[in-house]
C-alpha positions in Angstrom: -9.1 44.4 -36.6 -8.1 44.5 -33.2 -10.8 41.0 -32.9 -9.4 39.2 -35.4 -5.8 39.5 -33.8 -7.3 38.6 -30.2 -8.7 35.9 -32.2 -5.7 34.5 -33.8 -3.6 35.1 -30.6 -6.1 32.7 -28.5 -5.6 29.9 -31.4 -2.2 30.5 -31.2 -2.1 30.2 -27.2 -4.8 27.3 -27.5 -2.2 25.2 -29.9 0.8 26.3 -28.2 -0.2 25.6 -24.0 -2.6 22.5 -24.7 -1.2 20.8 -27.8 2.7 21.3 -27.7 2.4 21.4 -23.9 4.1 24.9 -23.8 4.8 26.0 -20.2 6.5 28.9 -20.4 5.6 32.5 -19.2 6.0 33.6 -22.8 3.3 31.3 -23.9 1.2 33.2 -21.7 2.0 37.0 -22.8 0.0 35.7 -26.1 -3.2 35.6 -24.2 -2.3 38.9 -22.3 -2.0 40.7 -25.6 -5.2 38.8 -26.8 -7.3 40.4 -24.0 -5.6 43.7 -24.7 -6.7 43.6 -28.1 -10.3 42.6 -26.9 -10.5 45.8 -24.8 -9.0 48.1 -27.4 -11.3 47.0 -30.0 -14.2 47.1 -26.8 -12.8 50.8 -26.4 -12.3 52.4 -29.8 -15.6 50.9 -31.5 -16.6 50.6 -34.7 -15.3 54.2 -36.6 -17.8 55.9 -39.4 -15.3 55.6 -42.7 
């Protein structure tokens, strides 16, 4: 779960600083929360069900 969002978050930060020519420090905090996610799913593993 925590890959797909870090996933989705890079796309989002990919279209957003590249394509729209975003800037901003906000456009940024996406790809700090995408490598957050990347460690937390790194760090919690795949659970048994």
């Amino acid at each position: 779960m925590f890959l797909i969002l870090a996933v989705v978050l890079i796309l989002l930060w990919i279209g957003g600083f590249f394509v729209l020519h975003v800037s901003s420090f906000l456009i940024h905090l996406l790809l700090i929360f995408a490598l957050i996610s990347i460690i937390m799913n790194f760090v919690s593993g795949r659970r048994a069900v």
